[in-house]
TIMI-2910 file (N, C-alpha, C, CB; in pm, 1 decimal, decimal comma, always signed):
<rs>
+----------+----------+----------+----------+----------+----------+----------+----------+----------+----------+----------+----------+------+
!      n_x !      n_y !      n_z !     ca_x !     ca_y !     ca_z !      c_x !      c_y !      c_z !     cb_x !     cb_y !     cb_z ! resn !
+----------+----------+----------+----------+----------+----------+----------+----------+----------+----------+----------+----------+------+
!  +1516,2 !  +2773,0 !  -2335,4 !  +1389,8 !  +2783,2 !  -2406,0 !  +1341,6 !  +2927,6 !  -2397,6 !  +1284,1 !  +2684,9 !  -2347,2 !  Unk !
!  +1286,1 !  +2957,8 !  -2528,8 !  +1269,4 !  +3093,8 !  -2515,4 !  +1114,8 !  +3123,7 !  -2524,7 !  +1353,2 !  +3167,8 !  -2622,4 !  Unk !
!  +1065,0 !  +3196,0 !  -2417,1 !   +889,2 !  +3219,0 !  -2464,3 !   +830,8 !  +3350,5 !  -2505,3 !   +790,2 !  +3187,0 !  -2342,1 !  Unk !
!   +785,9 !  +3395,0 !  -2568,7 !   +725,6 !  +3562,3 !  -2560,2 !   +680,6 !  +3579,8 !  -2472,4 !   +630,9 !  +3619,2 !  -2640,5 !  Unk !
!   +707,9 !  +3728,3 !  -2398,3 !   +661,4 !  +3781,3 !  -2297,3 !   +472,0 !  +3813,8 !  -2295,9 !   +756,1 !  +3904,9 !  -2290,2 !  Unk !
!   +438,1 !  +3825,5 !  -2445,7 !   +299,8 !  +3827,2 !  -2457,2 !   +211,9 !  +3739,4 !  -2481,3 !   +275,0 !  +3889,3 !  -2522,3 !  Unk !
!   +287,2 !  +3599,3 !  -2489,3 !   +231,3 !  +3473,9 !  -2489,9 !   +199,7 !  +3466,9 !  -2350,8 !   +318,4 !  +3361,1 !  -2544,6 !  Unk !
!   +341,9 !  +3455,5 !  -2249,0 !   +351,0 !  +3418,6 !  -2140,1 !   +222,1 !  +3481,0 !  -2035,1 !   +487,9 !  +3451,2 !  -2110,6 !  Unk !
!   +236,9 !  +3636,1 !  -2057,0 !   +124,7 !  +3718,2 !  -2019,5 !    -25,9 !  +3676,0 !  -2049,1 !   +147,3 !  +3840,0 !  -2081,8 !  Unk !
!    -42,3 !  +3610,2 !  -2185,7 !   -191,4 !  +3589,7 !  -2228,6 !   -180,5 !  +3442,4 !  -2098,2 !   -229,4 !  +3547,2 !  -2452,8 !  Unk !
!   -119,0 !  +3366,9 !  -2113,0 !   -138,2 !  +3214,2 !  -2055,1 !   -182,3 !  +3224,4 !  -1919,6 !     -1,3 !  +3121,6 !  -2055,1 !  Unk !
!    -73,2 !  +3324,1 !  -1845,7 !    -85,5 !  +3327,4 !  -1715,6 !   -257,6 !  +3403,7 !  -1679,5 !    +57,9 !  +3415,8 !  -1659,0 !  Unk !
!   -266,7 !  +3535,4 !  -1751,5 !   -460,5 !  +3554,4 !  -1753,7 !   -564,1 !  +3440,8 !  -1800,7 !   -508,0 !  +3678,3 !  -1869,5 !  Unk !
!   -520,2 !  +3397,0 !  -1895,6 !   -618,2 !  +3265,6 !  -1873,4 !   -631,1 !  +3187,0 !  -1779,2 !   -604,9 !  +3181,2 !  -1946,8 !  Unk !
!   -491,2 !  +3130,6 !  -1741,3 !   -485,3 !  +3023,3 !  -1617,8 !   -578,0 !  +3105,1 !  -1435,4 !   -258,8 !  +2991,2 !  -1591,1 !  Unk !
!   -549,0 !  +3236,0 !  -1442,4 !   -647,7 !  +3321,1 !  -1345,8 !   -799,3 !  +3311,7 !  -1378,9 !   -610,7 !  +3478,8 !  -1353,6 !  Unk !
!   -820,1 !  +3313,5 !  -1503,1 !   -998,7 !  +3389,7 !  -1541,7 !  -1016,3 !  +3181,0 !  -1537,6 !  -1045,5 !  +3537,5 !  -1790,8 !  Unk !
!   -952,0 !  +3086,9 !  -1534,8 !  -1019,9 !  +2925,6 !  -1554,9 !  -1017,2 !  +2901,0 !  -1398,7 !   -910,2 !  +2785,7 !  -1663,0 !  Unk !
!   -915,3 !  +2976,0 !  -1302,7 !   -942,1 !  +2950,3 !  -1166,4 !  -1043,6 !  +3053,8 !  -1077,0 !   -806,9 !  +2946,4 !  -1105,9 !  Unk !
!  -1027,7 !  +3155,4 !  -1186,1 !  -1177,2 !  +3189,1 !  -1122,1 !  -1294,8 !  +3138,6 !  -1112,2 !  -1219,4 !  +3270,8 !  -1158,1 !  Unk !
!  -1329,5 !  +3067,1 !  -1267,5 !  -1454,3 !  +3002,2 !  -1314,2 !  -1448,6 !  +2912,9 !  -1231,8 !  -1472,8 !  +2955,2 !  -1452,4 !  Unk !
!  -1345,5 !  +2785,8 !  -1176,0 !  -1335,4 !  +2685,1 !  -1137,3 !  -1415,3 !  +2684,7 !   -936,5 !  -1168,9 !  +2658,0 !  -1177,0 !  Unk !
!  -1389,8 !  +2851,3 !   -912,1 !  -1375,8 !  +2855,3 !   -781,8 !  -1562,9 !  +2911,5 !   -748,8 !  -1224,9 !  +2972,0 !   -734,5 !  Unk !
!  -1607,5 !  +2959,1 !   -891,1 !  -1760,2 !  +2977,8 !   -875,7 !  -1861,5 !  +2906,5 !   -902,2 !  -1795,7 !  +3059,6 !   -927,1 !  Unk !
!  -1816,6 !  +2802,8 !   -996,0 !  -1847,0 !  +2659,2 !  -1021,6 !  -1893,8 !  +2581,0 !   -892,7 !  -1719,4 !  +2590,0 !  -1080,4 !  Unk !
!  -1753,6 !  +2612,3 !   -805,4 !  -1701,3 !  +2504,1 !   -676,4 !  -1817,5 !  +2600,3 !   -570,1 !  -1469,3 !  +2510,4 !   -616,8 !  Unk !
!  -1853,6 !  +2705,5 !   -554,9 !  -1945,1 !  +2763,6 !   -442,1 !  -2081,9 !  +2732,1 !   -548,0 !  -1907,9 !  +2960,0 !   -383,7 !  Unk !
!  -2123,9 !  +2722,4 !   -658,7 !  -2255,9 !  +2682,2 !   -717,4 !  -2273,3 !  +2558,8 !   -659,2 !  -2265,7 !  +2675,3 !   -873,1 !  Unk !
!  -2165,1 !  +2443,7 !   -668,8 !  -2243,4 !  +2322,7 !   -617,4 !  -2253,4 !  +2287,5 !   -487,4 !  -2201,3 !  +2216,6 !   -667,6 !  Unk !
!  -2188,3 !  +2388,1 !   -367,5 !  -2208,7 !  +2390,2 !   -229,2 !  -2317,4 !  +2475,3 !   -223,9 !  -2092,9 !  +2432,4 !   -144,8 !  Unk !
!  -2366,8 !  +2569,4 !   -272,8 !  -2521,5 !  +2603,1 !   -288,9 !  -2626,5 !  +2497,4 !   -331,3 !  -2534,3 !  +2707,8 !   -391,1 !  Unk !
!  -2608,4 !  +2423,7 !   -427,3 !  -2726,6 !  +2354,7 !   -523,6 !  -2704,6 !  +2217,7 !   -425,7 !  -2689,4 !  +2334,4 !   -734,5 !  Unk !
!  -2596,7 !  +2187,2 !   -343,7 !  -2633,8 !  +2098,5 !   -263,1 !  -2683,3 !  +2104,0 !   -123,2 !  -2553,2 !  +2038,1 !   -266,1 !  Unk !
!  -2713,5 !  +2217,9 !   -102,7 !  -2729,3 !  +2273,3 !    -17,0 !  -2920,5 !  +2279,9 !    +24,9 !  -2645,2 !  +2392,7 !    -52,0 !  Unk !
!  -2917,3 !  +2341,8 !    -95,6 !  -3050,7 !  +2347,0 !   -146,5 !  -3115,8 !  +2198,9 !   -163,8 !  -3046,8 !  +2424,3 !   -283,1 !  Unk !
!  -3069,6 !  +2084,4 !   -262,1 !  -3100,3 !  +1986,7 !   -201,6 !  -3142,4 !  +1885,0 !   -150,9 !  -3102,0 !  +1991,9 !   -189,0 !  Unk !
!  -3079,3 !  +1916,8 !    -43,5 !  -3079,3 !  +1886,7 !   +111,8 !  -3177,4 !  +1913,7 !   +166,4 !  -2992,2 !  +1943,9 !   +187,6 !  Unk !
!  -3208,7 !  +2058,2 !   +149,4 !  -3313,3 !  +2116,8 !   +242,1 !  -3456,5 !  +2067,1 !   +191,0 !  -3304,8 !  +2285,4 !   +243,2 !  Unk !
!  -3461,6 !  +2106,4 !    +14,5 !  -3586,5 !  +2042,4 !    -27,9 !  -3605,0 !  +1925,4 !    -22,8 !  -3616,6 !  +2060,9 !   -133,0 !  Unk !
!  -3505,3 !  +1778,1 !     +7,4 !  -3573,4 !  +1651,8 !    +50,4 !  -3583,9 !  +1651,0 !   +184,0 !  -3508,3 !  +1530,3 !    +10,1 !  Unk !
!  -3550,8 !  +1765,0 !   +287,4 !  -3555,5 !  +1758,3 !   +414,4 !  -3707,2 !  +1780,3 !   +434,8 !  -3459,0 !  +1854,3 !   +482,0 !  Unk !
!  -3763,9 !  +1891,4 !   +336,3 !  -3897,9 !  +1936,7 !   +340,8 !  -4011,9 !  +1881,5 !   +263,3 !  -3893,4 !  +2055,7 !   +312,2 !  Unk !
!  -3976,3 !  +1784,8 !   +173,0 !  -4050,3 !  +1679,6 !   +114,4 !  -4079,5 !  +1596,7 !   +168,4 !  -4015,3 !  +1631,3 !    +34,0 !  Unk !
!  -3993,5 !  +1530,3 !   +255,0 !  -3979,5 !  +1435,0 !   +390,8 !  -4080,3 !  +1474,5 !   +469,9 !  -3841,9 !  +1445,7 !   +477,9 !  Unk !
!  -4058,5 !  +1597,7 !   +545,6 !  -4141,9 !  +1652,5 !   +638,2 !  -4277,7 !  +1639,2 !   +556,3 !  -4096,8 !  +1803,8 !   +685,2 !  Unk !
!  -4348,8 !  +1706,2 !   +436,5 !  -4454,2 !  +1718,3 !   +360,7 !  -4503,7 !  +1573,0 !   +347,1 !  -4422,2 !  +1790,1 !   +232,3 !  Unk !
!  -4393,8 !  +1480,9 !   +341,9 !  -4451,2 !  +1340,0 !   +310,1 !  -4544,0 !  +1258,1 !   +454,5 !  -4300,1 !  +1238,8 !   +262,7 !  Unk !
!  -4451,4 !  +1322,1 !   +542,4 !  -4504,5 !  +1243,3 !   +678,5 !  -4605,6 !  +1319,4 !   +729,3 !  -4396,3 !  +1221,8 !   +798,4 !  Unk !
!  -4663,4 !  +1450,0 !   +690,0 !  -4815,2 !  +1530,6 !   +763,1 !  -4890,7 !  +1498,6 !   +635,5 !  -4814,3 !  +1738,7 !   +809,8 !  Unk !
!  -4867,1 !  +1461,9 !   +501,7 !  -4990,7 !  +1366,1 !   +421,7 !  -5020,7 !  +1284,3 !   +462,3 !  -4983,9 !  +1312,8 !   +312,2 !  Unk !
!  -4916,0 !  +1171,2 !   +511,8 !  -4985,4 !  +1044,2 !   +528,8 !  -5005,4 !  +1027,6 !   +678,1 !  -4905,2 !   +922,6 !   +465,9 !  Unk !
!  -4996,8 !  +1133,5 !   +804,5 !  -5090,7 !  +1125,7 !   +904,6 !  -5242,9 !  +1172,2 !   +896,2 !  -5034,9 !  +1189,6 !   +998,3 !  Unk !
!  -5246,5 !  +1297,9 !   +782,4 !  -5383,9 !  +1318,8 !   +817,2 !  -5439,7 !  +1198,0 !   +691,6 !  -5441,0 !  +1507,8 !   +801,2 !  Unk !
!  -5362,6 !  +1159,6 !   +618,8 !  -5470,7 !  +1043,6 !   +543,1 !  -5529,4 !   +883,6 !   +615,6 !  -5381,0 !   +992,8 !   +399,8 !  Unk !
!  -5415,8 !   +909,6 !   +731,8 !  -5391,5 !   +822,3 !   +827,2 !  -5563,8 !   +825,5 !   +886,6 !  -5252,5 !   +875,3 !   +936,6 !  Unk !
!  -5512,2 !   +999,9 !   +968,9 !  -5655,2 !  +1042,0 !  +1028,2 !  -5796,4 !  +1016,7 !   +954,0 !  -5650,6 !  +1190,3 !  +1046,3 !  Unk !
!  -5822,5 !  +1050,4 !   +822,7 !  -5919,1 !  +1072,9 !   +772,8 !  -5961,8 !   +918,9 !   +751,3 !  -5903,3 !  +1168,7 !   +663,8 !  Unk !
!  -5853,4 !   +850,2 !   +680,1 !  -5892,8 !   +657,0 !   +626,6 !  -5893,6 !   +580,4 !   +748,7 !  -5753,4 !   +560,3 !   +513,5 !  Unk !
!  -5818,6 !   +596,5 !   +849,1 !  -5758,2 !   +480,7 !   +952,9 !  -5642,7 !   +421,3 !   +886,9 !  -5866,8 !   +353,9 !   +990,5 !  Unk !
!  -5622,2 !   +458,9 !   +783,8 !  -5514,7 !   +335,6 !   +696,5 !  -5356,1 !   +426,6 !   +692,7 !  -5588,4 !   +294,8 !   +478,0 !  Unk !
!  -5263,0 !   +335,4 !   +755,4 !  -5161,8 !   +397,3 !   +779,3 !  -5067,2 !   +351,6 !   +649,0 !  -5114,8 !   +367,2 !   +924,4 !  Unk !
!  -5039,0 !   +434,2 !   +621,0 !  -4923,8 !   +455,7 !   +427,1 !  -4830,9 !   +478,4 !   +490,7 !  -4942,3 !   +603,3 !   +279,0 !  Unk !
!  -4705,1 !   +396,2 !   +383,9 !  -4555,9 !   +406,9 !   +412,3 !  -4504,2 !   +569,6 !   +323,3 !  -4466,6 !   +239,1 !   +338,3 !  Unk !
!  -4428,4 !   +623,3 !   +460,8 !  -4362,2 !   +739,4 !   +363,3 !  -4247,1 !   +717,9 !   +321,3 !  -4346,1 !   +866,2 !   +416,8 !  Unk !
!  -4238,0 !   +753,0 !   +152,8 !  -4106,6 !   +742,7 !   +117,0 !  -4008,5 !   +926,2 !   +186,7 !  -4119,1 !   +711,7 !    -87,5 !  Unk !
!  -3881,6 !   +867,9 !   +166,0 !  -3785,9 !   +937,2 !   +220,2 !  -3707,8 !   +973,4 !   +114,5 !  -3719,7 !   +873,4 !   +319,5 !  Unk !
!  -3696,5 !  +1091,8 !    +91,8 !  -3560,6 !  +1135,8 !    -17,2 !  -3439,4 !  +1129,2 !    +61,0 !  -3564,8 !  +1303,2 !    -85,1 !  Unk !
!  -3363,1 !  +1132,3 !    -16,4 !  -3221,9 !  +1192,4 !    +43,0 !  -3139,1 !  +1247,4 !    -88,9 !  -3121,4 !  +1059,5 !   +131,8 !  Unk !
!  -3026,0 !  +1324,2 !    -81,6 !  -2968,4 !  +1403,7 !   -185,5 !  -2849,0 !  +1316,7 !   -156,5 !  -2961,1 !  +1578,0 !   -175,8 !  Unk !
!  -2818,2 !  +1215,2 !   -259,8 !  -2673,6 !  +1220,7 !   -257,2 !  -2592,5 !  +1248,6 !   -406,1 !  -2630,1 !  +1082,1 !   -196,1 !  Unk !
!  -2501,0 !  +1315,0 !   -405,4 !  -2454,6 !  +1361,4 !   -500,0 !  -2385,8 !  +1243,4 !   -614,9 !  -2369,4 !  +1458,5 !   -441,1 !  Unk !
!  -2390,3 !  +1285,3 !   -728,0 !  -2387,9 !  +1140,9 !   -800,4 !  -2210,7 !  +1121,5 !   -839,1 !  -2506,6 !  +1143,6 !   -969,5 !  Unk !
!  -2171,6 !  +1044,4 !   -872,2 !  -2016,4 !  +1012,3 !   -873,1 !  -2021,6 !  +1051,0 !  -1055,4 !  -1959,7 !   +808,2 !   -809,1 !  Unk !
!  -1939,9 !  +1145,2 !  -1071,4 !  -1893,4 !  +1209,1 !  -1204,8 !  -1707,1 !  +1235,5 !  -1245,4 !  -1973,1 !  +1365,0 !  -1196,4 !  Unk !
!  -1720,8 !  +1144,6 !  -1352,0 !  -1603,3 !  +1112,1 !  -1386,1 !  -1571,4 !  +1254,9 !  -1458,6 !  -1595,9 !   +973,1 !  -1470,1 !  Unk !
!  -1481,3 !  +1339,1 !  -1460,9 !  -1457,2 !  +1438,1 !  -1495,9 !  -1382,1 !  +1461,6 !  -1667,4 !  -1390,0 !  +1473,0 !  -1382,9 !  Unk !
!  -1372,7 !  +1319,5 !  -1713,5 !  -1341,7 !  +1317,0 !  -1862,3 !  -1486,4 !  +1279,7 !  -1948,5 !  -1214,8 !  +1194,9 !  -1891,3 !  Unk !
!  -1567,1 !  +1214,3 !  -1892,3 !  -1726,2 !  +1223,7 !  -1934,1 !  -1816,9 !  +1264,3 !  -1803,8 !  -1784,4 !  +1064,2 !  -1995,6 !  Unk !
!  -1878,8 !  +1349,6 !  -1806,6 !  -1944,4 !  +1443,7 !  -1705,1 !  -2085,0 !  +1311,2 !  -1762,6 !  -1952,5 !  +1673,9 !  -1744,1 !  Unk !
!  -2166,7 !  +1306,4 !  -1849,0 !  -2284,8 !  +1272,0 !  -1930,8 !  -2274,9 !  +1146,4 !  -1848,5 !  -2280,8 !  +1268,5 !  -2110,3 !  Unk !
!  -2174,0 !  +1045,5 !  -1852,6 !  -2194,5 !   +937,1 !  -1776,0 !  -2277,0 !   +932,4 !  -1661,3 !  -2091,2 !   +901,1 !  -1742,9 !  Unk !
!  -2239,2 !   +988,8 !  -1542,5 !  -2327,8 !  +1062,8 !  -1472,4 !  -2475,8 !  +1063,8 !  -1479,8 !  -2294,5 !  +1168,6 !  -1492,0 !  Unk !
!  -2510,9 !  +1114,0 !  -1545,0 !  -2628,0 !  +1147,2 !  -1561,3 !  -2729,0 !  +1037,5 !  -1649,4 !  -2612,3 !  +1276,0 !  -1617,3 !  Unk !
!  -2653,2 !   +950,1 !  -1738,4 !  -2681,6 !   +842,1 !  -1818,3 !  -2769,5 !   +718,9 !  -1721,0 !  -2531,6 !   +790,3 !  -1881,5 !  Unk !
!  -2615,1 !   +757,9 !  -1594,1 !  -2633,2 !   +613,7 !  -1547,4 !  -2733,5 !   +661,1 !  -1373,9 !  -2430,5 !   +515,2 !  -1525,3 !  Unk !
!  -2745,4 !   +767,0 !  -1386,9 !  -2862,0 !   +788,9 !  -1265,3 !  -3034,8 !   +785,3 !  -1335,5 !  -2828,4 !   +973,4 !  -1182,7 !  Unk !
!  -3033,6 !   +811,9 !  -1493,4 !  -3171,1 !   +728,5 !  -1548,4 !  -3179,1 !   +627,5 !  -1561,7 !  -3219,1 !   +743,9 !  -1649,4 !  Unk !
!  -3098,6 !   +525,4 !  -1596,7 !  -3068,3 !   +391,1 !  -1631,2 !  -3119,8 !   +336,7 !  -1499,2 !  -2909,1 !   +357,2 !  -1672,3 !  Unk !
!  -3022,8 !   +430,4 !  -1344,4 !  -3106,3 !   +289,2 !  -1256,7 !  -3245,7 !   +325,7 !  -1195,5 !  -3009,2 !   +230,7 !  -1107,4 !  Unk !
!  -3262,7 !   +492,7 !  -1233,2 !  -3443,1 !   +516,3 !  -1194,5 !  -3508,8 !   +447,4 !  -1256,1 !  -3517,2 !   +646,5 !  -1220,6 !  Unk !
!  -3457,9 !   +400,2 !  -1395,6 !  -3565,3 !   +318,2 !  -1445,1 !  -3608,7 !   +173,3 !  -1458,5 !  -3567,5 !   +345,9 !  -1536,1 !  Unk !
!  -3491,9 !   +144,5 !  -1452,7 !  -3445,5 !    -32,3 !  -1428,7 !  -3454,2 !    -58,4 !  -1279,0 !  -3264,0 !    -77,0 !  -1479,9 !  Unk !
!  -3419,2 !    +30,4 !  -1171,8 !  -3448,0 !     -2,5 !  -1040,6 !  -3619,7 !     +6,3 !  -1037,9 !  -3364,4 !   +104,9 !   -933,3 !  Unk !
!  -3671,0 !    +84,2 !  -1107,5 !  -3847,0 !    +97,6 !  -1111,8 !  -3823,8 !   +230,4 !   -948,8 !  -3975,6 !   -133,0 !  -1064,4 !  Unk !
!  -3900,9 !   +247,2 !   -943,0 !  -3969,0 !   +331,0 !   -809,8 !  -4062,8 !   +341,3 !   -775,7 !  -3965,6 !   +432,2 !   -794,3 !  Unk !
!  -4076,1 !   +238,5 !   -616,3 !  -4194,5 !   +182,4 !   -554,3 !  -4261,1 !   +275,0 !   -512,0 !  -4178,5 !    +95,3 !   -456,2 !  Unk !
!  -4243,6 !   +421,9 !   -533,9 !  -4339,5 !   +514,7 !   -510,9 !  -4481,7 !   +500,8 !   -657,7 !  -4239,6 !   +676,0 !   -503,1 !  Unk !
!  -4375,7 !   +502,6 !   -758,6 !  -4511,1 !   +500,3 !   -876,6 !  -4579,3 !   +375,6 !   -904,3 !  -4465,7 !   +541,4 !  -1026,1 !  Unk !
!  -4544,8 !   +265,8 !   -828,7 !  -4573,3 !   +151,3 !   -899,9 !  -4717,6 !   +112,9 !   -826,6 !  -4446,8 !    +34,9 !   -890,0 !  Unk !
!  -4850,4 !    +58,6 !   -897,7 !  -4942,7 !    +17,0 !   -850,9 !  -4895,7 !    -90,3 !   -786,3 !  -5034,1 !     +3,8 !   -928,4 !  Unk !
!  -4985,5 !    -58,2 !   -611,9 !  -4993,8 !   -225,6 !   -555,2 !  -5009,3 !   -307,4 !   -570,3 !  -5032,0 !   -270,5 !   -503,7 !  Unk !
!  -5170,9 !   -317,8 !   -675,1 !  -5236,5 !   -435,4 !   -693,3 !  -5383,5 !   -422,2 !   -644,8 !  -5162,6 !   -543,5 !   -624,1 !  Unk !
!  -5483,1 !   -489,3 !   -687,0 !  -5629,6 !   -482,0 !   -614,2 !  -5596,5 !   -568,8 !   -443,5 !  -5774,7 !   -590,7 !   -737,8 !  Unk !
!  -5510,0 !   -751,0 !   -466,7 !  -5473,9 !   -775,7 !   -360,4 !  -5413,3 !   -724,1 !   -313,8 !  -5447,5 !   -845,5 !   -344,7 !  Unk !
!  -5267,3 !   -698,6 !   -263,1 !  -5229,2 !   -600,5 !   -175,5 !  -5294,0 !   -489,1 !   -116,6 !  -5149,4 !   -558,9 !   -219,3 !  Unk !
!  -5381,1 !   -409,4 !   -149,4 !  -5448,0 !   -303,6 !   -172,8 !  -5546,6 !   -389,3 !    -77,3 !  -5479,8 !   -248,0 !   -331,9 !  Unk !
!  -5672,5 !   -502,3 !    -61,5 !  -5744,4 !   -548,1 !    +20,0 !  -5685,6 !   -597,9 !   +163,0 !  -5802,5 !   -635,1 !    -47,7 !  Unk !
!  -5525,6 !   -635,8 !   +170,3 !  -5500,0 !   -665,9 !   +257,1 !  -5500,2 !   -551,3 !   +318,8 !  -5416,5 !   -735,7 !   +256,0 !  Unk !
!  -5429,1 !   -448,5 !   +301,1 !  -5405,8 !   -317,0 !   +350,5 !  -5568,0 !   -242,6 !   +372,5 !  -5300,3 !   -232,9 !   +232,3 !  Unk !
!  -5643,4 !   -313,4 !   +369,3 !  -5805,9 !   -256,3 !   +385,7 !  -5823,9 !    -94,0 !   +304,3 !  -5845,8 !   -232,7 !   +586,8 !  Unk !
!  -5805,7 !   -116,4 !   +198,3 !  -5837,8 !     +1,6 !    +93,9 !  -5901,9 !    -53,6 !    -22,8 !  -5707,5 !    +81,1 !    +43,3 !  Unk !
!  -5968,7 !    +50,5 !    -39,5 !  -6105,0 !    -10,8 !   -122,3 !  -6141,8 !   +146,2 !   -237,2 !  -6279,2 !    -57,0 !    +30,7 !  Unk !
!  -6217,3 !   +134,6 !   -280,0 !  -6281,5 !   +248,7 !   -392,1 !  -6434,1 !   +204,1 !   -329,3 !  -6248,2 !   +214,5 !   -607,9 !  Unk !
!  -6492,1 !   +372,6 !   -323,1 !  -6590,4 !   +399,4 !   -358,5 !  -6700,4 !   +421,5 !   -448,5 !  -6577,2 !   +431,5 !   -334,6 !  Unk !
!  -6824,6 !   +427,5 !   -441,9 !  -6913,1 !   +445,3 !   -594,3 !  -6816,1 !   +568,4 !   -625,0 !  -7121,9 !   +490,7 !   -590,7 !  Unk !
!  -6785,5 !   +646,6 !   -616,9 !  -6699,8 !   +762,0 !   -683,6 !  -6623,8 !   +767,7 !   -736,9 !  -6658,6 !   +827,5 !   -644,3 !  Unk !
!  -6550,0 !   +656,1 !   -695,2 !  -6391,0 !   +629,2 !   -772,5 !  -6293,8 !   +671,9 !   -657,4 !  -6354,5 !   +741,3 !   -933,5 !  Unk !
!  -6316,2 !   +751,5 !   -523,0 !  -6241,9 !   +787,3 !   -402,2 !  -6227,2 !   +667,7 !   -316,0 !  -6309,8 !   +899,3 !   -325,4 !  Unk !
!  -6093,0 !   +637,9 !   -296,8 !  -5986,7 !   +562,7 !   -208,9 !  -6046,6 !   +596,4 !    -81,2 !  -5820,8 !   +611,6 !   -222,7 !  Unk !
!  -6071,3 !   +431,2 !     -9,2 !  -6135,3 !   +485,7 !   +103,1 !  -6085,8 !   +309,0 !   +158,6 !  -6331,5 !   +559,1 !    +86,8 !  Unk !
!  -6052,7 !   +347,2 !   +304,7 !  -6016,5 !   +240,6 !   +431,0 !  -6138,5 !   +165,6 !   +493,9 !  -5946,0 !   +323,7 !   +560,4 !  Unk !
!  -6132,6 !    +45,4 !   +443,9 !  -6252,8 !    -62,5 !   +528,2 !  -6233,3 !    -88,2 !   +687,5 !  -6244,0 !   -231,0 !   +459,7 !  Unk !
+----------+----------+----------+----------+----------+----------+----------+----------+----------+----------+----------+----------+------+
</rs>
């Protein structure tokens, strides 16, 4: 089999400049997971000194939610899947962070509204 030497030459620089891309790609997502990490480490932390001093101020002790980063499973012939199916279950799973309690729930837990409209612990 016979190949041109200036074919062969172009192929082999491409196959270098796609393992380069491949290898800065590969340190972007050990950065961006990196990162994170750290920001649900510090959301976490931010979540649990809100709900002590709201603790302090109401008496009423609130559940903190907890992030965690886990990286999502991506099929590498559809990347979009991915991403399809991590809205699909934020939204169909719901998230008990946004969801109203209820007025009951909310009385058991001794929280109440003020003439103001301010959330306040019986």
């Amino acid at each position: 089999m016979f190949v041109w030497r200036r074919a062969y030459q172009q192929l082999v620089q491409e196959l270098s400049t796609e393992r380069g891309r491949r290898e800065i790609l590969e340190r972007q997502v050990i950065t961006q997971n990196t990162i994170a990490q750290f920001l649900c480490a510090r959301v976490n932390q931010l979540e649990g000194e809100r709900a002590a001093f709201i603790e302090k101020l109401t008496q009423v002790a609130l559940p903190v939610p907890q992030l965690t980063a886990t990286p999502p499973r991506i099929n590498p012939d559809h990347p979009e899947e991915a991403t399809r199916r991590a809205l699909d279950e934020f939204i169909k799973g719901g998230n008990p962070m946004f969801e109203d309690m209820g007025d009951d729930a909310a009385n058991k837990q001794g929280l109440g509204w003020d003439e103001q409209g301010i959330v306040v612990g019986r």
